[in-house]
C-alpha positions as CSV (number, residue, x, y, z in Angstrom):
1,X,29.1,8.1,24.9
2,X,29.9,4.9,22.6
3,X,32.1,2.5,24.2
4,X,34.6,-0.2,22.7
5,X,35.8,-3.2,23.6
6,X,39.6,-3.2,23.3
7,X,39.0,-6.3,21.0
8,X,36.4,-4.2,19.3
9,X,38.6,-1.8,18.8
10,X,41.4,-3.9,16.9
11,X,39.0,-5.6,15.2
12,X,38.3,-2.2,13.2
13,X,41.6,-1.1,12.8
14,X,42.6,-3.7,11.3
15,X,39.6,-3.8,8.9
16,X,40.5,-0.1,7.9
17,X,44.1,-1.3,7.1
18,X,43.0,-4.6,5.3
19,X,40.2,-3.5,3.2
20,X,40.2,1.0,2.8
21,X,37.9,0.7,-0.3
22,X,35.3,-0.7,1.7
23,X,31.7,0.0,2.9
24,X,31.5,3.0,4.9
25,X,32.0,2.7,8.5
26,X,27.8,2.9,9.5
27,X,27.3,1.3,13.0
28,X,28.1,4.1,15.6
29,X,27.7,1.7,18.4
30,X,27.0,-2.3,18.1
31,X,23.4,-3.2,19.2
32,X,22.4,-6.5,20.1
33,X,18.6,-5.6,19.1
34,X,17.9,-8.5,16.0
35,X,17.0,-6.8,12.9
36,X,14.3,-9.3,11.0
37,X,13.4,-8.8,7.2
38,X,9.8,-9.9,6.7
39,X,9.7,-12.5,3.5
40,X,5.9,-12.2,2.2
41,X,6.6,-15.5,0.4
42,X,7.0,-19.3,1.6
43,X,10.8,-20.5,2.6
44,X,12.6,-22.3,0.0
45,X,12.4,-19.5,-3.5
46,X,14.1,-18.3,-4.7
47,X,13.4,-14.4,-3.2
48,X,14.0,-16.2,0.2
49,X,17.4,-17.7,-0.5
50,X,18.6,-14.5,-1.4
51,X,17.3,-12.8,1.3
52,X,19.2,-14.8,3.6
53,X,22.4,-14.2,1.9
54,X,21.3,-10.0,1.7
55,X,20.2,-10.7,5.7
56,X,23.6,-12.1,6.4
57,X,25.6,-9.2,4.5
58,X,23.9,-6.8,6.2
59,X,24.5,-8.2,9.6
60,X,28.0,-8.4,9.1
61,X,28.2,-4.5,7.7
62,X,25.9,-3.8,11.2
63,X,27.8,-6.0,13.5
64,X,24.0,-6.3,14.4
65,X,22.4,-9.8,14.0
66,X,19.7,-9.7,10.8
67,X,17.4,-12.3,10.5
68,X,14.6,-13.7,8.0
69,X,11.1,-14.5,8.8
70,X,8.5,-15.3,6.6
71,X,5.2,-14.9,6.7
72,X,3.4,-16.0,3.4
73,X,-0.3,-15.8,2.6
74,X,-2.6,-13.8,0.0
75,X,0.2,-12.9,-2.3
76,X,2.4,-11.2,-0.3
77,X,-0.4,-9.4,1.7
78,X,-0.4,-11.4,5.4
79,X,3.9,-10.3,5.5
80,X,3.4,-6.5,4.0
81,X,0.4,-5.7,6.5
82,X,2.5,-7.1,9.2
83,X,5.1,-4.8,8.4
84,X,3.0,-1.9,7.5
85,X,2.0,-2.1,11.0
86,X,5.4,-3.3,12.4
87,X,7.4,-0.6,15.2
88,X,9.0,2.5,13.4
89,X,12.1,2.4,14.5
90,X,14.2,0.2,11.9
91,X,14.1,-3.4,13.2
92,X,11.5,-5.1,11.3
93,X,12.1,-4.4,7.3
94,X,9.8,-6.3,3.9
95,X,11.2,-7.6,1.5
96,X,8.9,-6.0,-1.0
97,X,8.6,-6.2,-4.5
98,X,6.2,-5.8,-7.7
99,X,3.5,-8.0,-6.5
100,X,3.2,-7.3,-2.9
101,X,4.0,-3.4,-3.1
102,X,2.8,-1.9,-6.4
103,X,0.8,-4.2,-8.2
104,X,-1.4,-5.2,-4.5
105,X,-2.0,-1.4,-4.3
106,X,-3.2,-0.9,-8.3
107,X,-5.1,-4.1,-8.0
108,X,-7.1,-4.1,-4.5
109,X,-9.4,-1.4,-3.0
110,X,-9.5,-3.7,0.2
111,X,-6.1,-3.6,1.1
112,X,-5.4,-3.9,4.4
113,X,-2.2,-0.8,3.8
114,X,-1.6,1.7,1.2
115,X,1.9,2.9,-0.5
116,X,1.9,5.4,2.3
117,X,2.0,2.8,4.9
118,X,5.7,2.6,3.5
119,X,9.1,4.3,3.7
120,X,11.9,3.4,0.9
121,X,15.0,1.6,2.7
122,X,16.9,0.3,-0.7
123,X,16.1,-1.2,-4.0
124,X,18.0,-5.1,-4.2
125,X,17.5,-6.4,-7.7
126,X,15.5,-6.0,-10.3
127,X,14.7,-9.1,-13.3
128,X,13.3,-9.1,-16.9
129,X,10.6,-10.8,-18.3
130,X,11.0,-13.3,-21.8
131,X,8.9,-13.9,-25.1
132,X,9.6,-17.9,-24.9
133,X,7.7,-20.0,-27.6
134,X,7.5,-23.6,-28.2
135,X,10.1,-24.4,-31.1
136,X,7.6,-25.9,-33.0
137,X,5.9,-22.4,-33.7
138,X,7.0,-21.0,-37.2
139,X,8.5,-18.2,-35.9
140,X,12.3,-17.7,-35.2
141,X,11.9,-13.7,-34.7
142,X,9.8,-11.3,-33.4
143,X,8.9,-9.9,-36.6
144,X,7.9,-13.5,-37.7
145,X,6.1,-14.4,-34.6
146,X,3.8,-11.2,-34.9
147,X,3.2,-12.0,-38.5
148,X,2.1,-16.1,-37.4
149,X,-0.1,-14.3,-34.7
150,X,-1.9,-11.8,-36.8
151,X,-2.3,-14.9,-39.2
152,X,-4.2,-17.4,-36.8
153,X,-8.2,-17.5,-36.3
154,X,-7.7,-17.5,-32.6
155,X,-5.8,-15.8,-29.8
156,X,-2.6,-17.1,-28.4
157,X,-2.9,-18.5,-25.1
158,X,0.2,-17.6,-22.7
159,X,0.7,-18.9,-19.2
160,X,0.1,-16.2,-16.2
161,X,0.4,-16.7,-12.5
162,X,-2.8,-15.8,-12.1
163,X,-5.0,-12.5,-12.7
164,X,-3.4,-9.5,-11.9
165,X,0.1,-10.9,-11.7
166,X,2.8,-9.2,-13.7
167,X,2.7,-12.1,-16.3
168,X,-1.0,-11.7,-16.5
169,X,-0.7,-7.8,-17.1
170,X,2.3,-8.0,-19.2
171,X,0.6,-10.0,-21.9
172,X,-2.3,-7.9,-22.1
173,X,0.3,-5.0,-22.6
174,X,1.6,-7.0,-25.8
175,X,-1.4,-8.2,-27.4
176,X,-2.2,-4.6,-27.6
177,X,0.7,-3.3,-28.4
178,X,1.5,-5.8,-31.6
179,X,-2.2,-5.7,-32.2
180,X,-3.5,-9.5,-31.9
181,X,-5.4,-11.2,-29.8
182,X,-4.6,-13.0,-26.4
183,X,-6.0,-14.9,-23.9
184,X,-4.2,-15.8,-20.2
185,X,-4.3,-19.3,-18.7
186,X,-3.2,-19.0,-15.0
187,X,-0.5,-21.8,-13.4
188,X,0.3,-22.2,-10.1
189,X,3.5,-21.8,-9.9
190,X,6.6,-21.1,-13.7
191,X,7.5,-24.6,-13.5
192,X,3.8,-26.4,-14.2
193,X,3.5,-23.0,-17.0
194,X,6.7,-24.2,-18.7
195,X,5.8,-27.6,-18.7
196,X,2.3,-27.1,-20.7
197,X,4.7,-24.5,-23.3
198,X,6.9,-27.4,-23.3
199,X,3.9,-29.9,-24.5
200,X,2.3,-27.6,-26.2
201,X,-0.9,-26.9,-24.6
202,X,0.6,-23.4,-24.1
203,X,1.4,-21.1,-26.7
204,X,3.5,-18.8,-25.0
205,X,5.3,-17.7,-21.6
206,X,6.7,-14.6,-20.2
207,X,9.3,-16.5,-17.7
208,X,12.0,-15.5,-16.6
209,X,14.8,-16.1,-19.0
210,X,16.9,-18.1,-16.3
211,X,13.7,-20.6,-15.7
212,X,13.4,-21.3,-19.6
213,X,17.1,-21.0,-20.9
214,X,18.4,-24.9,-20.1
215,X,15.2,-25.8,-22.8
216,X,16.7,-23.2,-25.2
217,X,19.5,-24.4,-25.3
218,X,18.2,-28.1,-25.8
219,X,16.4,-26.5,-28.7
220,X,12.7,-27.0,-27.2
221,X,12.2,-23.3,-26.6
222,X,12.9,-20.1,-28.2
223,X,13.8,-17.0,-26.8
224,X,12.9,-14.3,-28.8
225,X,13.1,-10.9,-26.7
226,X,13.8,-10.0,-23.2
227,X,11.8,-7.0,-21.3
228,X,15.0,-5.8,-20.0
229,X,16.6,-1.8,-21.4
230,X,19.6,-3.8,-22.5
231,X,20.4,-7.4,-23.7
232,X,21.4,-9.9,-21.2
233,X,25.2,-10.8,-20.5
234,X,24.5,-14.3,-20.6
235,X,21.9,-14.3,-23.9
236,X,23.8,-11.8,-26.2
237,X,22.1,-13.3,-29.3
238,X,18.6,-12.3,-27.8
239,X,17.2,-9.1,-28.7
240,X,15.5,-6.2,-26.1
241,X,11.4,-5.7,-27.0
242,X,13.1,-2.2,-27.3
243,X,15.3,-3.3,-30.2
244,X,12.4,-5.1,-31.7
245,X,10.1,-2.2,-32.1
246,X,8.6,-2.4,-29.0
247,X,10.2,0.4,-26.4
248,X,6.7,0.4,-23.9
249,X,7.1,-3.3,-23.5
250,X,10.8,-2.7,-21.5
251,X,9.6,-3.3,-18.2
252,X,11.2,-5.5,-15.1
253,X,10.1,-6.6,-11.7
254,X,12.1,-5.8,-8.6
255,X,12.7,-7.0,-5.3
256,X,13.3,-3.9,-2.3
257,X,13.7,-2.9,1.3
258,X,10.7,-1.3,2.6
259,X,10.6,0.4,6.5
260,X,7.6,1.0,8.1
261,X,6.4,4.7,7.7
262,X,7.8,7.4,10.2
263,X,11.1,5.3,10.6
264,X,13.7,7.6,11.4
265,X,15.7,9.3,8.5
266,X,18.9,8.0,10.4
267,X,17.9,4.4,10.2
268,X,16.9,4.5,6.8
269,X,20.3,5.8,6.0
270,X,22.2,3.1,7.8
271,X,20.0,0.3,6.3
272,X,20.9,1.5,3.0
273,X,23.9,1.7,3.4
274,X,24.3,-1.8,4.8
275,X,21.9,-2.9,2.2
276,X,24.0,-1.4,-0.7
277,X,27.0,-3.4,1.1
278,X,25.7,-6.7,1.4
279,X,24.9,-6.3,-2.5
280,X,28.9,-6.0,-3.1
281,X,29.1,-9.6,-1.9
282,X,30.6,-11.8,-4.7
283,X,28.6,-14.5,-3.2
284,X,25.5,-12.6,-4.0
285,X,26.8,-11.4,-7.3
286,X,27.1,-14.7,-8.6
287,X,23.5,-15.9,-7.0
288,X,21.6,-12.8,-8.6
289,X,23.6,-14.5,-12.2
290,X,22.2,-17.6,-11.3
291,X,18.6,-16.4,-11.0
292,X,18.9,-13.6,-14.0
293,X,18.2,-10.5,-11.8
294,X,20.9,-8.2,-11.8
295,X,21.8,-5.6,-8.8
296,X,19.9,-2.3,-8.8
297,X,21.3,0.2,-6.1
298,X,21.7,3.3,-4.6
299,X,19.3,5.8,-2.4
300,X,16.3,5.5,-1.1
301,X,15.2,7.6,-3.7
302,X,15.6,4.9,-6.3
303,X,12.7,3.0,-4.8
304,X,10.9,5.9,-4.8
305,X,11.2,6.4,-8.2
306,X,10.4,2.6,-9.1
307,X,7.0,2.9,-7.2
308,X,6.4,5.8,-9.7
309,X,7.5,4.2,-12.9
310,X,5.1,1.2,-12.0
311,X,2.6,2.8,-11.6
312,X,2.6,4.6,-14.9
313,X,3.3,1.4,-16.7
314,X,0.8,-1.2,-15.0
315,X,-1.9,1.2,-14.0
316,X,-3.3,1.9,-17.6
317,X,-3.6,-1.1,-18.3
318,X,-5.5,-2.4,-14.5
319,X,-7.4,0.6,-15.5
320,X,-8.7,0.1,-19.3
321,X,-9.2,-3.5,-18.4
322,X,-11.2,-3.2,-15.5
323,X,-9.4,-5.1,-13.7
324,X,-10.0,-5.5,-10.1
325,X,-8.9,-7.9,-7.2
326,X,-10.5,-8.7,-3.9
């Protein structure tokens, strides 16, 4: 039998009179047991600041405490094995995403877990890629700056980080599909890649458009197409590679809840729906702007059905190239 505090009890009442569009009602009883969302990545990104925000929305839509913890190391592998192997019962969650999830599994035959090892809680966010050039290039389109690469005696060289990463992949995806020539120079980090396509040394970059759009508008860099299905609130002027000719270049990278296999159905329902919650914060809204992702929610199923489409997108390409990570 679940048991309320008379305080408790207020407490909700008044809630249902205050706020009756809200979240569903999803905690059936409040549990002291600490929820903690594994961050395959260092503290201090940008993925780990808004998991402490998404953490802290979800704790209060639990009345359960949520907590972050990261544990970074071989790309996302050390935190995703850890969960992989994690109890199944709903209180350790990864924060996943297209590196550690898909592009891990398409990339490495050694890896310590499979998609499998996996169940879908909730998909967060998801964030396009940009075409950014040095201003200096002769080309102010994309139709122009096809035409100056078909034109040169060598490839372009665009700023990756690293082999098998989604910038790394992505630009093999163009050069084919616009039919020039390309070769990848790895960074360590966007900051040091937009640097060298500030000075130069770089010919292009596929950063996200919120990491290069301050130098756009000084008129350094130019922006000319976003990987998203639709243009960008905040860069109206900036075509889709969709609008540009280029529909199989649309293509995003995410960030999700994944649940250790053989959770129970239950709990993956009341994550969700706590997840989906915390993504209603207008605190969170306006840090997603901030970053250029934008919220992508709903079911489980939606996750599900990312894991698909990213596998039909980069595993042609891991394939034809031979590429291969250990």
């Amino acid at each position: 039998m679940t048991i309320f505090s008379r305080r408790r009890a207020v407490t909700l009442m008044a809630g249902a009179i205050v706020a009756p569009f809200a979240a569903p009602a999803i905690v059936s009883a409040r549990s002291s047991q600490t929820i903690f969302i594994i961050v395959p990545y260092a503290s201090g990104g940008s993925i780990d600041s808004l998991m402490r925000s998404i953490a802290k929305g979800m704790s209060e839509a639990l009345d359960q405490p949520v907590l972050v913890d990261n544990k970074p190391g071989a790309n996302g592998i050390v935190g995703s094995q850890y969960v992989a192997r994690a109890p199944k019962d709903g209180t350790v969650l990864l924060a996943g995403g297209t590196g550690p999830i898909s592009l891990n599994v398409l990339l490495r035959k050694a890896l310590p877990y499979k998609l499998a090892d996996f169940a879908s809680v909730a998909m967060l966010c998801n964030g396009p890629l940009s075409l950014t050039v040095n201003a200096k290039m002769p080309a102010t389109d994309m139709k122009g700056f096809v035409a100056y690469a078909k034109s040169r005696d060598k490839p372009l060289f665009y700023a990756t980080l690293g082999p098998g990463s989604v910038t790394h992949l992505f630009g093999l995806m163009m050069g084919k599909s616009m039919g020039f020539a390309v070769t990848d120079v790895a960074y360590r980090n966007n900051p040091a890649s937009i640097m060298e396509l500030l000075s130069g040394e770089c010919d292009l970059n596929f950063a996200t458009p919120a990491a290069v759009v301050e130098h756009v508008k000084s008129g350094q860099l130019r922006l000319l197409a976003v990987s998203s299905d639709k243009r960008m609130p905040n860069l109206p002027d900036v075509p889709t590679f969709a609008e540009s000719g280029y529909p199989e270049l649309s293509a995003s990278f995410w960030t999700a809840l994944h649940a250790p296999a053989g959770t129970p159905r239950k709990a993956i329902e009341r994550l969700n729906t706590a997840a989906n919650a915390a993504m209603q914060k207008p605190e969170i809204a306006k840090q997603l702007e901030t970053d250029g992702l934008q919220a992508d929610t709903g079911a489980p199923q939606l996750l599900d059905s990312q894991l698909i489409k990213d596998a039909a997108l980069w595993g042609p390409v891991i394939t034809a190239q031979h590429i291969a990570l250990e």
